[in-house]
C-alpha positions in Angstrom: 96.6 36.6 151.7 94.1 34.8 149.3 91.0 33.4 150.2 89.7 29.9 149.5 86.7 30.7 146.7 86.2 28.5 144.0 83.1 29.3 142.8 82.4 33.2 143.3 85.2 36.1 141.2 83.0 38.5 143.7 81.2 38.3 147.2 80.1 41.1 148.8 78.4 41.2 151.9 76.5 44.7 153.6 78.5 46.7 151.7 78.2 50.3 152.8 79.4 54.5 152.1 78.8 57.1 153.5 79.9 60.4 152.2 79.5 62.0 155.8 75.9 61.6 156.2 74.5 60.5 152.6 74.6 56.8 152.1 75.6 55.9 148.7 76.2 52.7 148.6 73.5 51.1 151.4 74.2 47.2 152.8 74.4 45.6 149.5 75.2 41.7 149.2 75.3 39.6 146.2 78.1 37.6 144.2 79.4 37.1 141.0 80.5 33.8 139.7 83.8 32.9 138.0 83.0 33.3 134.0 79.8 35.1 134.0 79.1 38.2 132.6 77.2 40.1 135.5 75.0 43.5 135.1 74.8 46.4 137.9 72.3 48.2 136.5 70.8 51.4 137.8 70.1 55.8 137.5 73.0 58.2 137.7 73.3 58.4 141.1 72.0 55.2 142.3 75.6 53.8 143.7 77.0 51.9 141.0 80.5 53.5 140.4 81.0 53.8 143.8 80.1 49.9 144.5 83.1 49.6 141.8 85.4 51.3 143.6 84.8 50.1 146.8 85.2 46.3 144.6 88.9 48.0 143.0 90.0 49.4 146.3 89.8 52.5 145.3 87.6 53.6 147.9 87.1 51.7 151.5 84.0 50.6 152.5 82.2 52.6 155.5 81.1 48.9 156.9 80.5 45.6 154.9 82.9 43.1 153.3 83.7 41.9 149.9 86.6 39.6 148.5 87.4 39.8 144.9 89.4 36.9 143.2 89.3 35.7 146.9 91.3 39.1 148.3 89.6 41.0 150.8 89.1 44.5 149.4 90.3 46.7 152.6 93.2 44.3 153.7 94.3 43.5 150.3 93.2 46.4 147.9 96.8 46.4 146.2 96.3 42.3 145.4 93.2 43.1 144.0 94.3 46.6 141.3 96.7 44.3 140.1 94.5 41.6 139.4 91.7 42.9 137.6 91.4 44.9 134.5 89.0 48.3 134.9 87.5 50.5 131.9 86.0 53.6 133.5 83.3 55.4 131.7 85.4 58.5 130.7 87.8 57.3 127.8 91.4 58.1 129.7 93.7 56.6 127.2 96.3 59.1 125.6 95.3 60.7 122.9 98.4 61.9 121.5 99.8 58.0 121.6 99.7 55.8 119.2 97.5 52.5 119.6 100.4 50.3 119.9 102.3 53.1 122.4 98.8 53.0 124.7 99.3 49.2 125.0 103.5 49.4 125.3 102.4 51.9 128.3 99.5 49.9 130.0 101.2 46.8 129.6 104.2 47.9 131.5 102.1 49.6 134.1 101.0 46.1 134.9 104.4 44.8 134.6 103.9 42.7 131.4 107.4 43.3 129.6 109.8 42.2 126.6 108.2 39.2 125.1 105.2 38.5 127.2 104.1 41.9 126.2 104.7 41.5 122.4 102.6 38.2 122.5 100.2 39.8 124.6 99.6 42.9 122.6 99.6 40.6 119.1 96.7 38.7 121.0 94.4 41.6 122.1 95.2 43.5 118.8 93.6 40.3 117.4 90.2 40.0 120.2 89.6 43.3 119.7 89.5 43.4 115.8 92.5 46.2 115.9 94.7 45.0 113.6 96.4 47.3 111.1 95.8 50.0 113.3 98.9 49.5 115.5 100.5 53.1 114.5 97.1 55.0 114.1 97.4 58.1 116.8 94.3 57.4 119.3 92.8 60.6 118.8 91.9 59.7 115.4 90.3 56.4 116.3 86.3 56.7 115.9 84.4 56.2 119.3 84.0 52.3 118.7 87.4 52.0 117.7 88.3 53.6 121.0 86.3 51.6 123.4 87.8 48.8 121.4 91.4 50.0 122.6 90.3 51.1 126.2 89.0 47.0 126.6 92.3 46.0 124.7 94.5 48.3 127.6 92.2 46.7 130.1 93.2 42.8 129.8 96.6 43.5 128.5 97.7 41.6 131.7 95.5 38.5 131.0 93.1 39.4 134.1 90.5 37.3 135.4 88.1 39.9 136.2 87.7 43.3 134.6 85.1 46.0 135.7 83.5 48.2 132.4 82.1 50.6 134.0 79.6 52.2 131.0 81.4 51.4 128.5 79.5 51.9 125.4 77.9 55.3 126.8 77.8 57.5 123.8 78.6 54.9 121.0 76.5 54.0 118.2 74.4 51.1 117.9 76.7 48.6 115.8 79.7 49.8 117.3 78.5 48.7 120.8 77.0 45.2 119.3 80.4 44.5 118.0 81.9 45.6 121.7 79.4 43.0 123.3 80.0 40.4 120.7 84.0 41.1 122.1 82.7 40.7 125.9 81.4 37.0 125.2 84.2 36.3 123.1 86.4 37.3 126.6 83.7 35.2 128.4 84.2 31.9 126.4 87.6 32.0 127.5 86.4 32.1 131.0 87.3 36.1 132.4 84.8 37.3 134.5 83.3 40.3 133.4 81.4 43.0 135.6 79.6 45.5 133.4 77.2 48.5 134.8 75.2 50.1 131.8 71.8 52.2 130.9 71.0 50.1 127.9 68.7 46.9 129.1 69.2 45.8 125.5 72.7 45.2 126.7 71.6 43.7 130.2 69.5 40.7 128.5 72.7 40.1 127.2 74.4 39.4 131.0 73.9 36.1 132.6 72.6 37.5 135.5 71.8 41.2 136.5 71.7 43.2 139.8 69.3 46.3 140.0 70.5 49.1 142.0 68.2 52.0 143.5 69.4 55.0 145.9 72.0 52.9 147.3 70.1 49.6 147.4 69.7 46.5 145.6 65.9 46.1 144.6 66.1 43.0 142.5 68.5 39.7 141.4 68.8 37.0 138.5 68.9 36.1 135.3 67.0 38.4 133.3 64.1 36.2 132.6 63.6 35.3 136.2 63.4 38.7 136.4 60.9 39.5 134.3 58.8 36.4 135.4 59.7 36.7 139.1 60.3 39.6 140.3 57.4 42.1 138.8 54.7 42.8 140.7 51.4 43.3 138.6 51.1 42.9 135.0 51.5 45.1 132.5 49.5 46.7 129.9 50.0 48.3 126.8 48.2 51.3 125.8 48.0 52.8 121.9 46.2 55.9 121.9 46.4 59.3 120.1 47.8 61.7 123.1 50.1 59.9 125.4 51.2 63.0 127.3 47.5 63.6 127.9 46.8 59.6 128.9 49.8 59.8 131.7 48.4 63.1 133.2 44.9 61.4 133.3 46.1 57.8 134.9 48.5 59.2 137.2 45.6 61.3 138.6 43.7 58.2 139.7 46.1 57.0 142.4 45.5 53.4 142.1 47.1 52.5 139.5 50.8 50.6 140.4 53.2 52.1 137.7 52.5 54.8 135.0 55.3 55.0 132.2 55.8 56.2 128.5 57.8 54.0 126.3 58.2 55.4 123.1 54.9 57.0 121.8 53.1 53.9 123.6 51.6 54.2 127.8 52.6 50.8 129.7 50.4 50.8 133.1 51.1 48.3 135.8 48.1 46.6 137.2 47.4 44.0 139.9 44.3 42.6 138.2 44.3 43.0 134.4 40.8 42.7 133.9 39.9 45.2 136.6 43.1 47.2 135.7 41.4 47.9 132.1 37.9 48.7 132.5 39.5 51.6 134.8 41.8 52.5 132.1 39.0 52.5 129.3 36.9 54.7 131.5 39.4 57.4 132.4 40.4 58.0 129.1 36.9 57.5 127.5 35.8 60.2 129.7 39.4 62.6 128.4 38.1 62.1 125.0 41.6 60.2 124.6 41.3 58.1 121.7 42.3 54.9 122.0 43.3 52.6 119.2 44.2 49.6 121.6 44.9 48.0 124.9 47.1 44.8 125.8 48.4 43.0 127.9 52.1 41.8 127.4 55.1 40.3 129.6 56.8 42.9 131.1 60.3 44.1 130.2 63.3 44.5 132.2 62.8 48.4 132.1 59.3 47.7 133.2 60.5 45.7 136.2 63.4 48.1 137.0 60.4 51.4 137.4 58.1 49.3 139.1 61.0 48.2 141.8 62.3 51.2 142.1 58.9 52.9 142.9 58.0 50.0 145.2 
């Protein structure tokens, strides 16, 4: 039943859907190493839940193959749910349960029982920082407390692989550094983690990242091959006093790669920065947009992501 694969927790190879005749997931192939903490990255819409689960068996692939822990996901889907932990991006605990009741039920749902289960649920109390909370009803757990119980239901049964599927959608800022500092804490002892999320503060985190676009893949690596690799152009940097005003104007001219606002600042991608900047300074010259500077700077994973996506 399981296949020989050392090295890879994933492989996946033309993985297809089709909802009748929209493709939503579009001959996608990449792998995921044993330990790593990988990134699927992409819009609403662009495939990612349902490459996850095609990858849990929930759902089987139109065409394409994939093996998971070494199990093939259409012949051995029911190897594969109970060898994997999965935190979907609705919370679905039970609110009405207590913590330790949510782990009691999960735990037996994965057939961990009498005293595997009590040393089990002593250790992820412990990984997830929820100790002392053990008799707290779940609906009164604050939202990083509960992401913190939906990871510690998740590996209850010691998997080697979970799937988060936006997990810290929603939560506050320190609540979802604490969750990440939790994810390489699970990584140091070797699970393979598979996380899909909005936030590319969170992907420089992954060891390697996957972008998805309408279905397909647009770009692989780590994410400073990425950035280095895998943008075409160069980016620049534009401060000026109207921003709304400054996209209108440099979308207008058509021959300009990217056109983006990132905060209150412009970020234009170029193929020739020199070139790229004179047009720039003369467009918005001419709009009587003031501008109080123009850089040049390495381009961000966001950056890379639009220009890919567009490309």
């Amino acid at each position: 039943m399981m296949l020989a694969d050392s090295t890879n927790a994933i492989s996946a190879n033309h993985l297809t859907r089709k909802f009748g005749k929209f493709v939503a997931v579009n001959a996608i192939s990449f792998s995921v190493a044993r330990g790593e903490i990988f990134g699927f990255l992409g819009p609403n819409g662009s495939g990612k839940t349902t490459t996850i689960k095609m990858l849990l068996g929930l759902l089987h692939p139109t065409s394409g193959t994939a093996t998971v822990l070494g199990y093939d996901i259409a012949r051995h889907a029911a190897a594969v749910k109970r060898s994997v932990g999965y935190l979907s991006q609705k919370f679905s605990l039970y609110n009405d349960l207590r913590v330790v009741e949510n782990l009691n039920f999960y735990g037996r749902a994965y057939n961990v029982w009498g005293k595997r289960l009590i040393e089990r649920r002593r250790q992820v109390l412990a990984l997830t920082e929820l100790e002392g909370c053990e008799r707290e009803l779940t609906a009164n757990l604050a939202g990083g407390y509960k992401q913190r119980l939906a990871l510690a239901t998740a590996i209850i049964h010691s998997p080697q692989l979970i799937f988060l599927d936006e997990p810290t959608a929603g939560v506050d800022p320190v609540s979802r550094r604490d969750f990440w500092r939790l994810l390489y804490r699970l990584a140091a002892e070797g699970v393979t983690i598979f996380v899909t999320t909005h936030y590319m503060d969170e992907a420089e985190q992954c060891h390697r990242l996957a972008f998805i676009h309408n279905g397909k893949i647009v770009a692989t690596g780590t994410p400073n091959d990425i950035k280095e690799k895998q943008m075409h152009g160069q980016v620049v940097e534009i401060d000026c006093d109207n921003p709304g005003r400054a996209i209108e104007i440099l979308r207008r001219l058509g021959n300009l790669e990217e056109v983006a606002l990132y905060g209150t600042l412009v970020h234009v991608v170029v193929p020739d920065t020199q070139t790229g900047c004179r047009v720039i300074q003369a467009a918005l010259d001419a709009a009587q947009v003031q501008i109080n500077s123009i850089v040049v700077i390495p381009p961000s994973l966001e950056d890379v992501f639009i220009a890919r996506a567009q490309s």
